[in-house]
N, C-alpha and C positions, 0 to 999 in steps of 0.2 A: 568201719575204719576206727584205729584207735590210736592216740596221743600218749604218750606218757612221760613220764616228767619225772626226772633222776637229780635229787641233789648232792651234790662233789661228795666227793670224800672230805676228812676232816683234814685238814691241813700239819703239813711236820714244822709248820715256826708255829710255836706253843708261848709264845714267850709272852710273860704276864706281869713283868713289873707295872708302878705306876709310873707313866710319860705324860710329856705334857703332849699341847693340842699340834706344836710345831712337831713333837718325836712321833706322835701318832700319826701322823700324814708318813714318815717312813715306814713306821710300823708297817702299814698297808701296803707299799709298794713292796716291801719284802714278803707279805703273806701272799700277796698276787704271785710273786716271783717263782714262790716253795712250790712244789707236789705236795703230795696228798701220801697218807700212809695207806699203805699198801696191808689189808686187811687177811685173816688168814681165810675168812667164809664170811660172805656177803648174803643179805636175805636172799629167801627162796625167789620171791615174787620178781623182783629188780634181774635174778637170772633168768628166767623165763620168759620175760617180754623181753629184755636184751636179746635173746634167743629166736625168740621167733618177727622179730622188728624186721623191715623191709633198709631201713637207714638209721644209722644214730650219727645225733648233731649235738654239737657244744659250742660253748661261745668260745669266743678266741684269748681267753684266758686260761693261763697252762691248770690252774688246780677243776678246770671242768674235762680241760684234754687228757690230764693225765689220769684222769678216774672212768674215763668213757675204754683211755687203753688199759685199765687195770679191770675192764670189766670185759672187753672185748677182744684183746690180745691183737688190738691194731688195726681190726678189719672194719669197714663199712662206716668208718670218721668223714664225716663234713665239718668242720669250725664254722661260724658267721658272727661275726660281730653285733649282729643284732640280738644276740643271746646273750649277751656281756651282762653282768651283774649290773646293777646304778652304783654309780660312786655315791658317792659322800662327800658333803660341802668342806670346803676350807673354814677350819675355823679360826678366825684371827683376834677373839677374844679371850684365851684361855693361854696363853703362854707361861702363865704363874699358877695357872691351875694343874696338878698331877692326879690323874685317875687311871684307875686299870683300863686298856684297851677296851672292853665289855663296855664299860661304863661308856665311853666316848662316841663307841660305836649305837648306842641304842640316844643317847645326847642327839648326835648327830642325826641321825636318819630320822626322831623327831623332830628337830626344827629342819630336816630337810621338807617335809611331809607338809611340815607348815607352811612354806613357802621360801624359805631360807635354801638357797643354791649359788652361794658361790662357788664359782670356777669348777662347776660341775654340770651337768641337764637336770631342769627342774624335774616337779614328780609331775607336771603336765604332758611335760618333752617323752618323760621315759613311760607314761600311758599311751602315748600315740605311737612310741616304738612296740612297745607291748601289743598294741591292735596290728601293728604289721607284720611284727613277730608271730603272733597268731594265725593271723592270713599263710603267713606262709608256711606254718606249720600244716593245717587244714590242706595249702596245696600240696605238698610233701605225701599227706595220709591219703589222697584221691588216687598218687600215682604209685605208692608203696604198701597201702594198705593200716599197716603196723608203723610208726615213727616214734622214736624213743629220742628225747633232749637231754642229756646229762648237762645242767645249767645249774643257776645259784637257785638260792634261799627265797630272796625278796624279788627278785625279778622270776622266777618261776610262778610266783602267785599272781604276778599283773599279769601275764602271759594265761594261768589259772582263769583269772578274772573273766578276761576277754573270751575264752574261750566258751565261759559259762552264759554270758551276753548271746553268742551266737547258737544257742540252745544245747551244745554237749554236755554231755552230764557225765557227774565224775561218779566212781565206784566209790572213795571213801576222802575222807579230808584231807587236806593238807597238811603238812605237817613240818619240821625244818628240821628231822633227822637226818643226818648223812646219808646215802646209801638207799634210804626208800624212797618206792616207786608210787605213782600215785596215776592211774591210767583214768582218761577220759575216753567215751565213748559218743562217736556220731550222732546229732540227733536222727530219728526215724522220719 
């Protein structure tokens, strides 16, 4: 049995002035909103487990759907929201502060990390989805053999994590390339 784990494509809103922490929370809803660019040649590896997968799943945010259909041309898509990236807290101290998106985004996901989660699921809440998220991947691999996730970044590695907990072992590291595949296999 084998898992693998496909992160999105890069996204088409590129847009990198400095905002502050109130434009930043738009910023996000319109990068969630975007597709993903459409690539001329995607790795070899990420084709070939697409290829021979029993199922591919994404979460239910379109820059995971729309790169699971730009690699699959529509067939064998599941969405579940338990694949969905983690947000990102509200930040309600930075309104006079302007930083590049980057910047805000790596701010934030540290004091989210710390314990800091406003109006969002702690990093507790999204390790316990990550364990069921995994559970159910595992069930997905018993009944299809081959299961391929086209998910995010940071929530692919909780998901990573838990898997590694319940003894599969991965071929090679993580990494938060667009587009590479990163397969775990069964323990024996």
């Amino acid at each position: 049995m084998k898992i693998a784990f496909i992160r999105h494509g890069k996204s088409v809103w590129e847009e990198n002035e400095k905002i502050s922490s109130e434009q930043f929370r738009e910023w996000v809803e319109i990068y969630d909103e975007k597709g993903v660019q459409e690539e001329e040649e995607y790795p070899q590896s990420t084709i070939e487990i697409v290829a021979k997968s029993g199922i591919v799943l994404t979460s239910d945010l379109k820059r995971s759907q729309h790169s699971a259909n730009l690699l699959t041309r529509g067939s064998r898509l599941n969405s579940d929201g338990i694949f969905r990236e983690v947000e990102l807290p509200k930040c309600t101290f930075g309104q006079f502060i302007k930083c590049k998106p980057a910047v805000w985004l790596v701010v934030l996901r540290l004091l989210w990390m710390a314990g800091y989660s406003q109006s969002c699921e702690s990093y507790k809440q999204a390790r316990k989805r990550a364990k069921i998220g995994a559970e159910r991947l595992v069930q997905y691999a018993k009944k299809k053999h081959t299961v391929v996730l086209v998910g995010h970044g940071f929530f692919n590695r909780l998901l990573a994590k838990e898997l590694e907990k319940m003894g599969w072992i991965t071929y090679e590291k993580m990494n938060s390339k667009h587009w590479e595949c990163i397969t775990y296999e069964a323990p024996q």
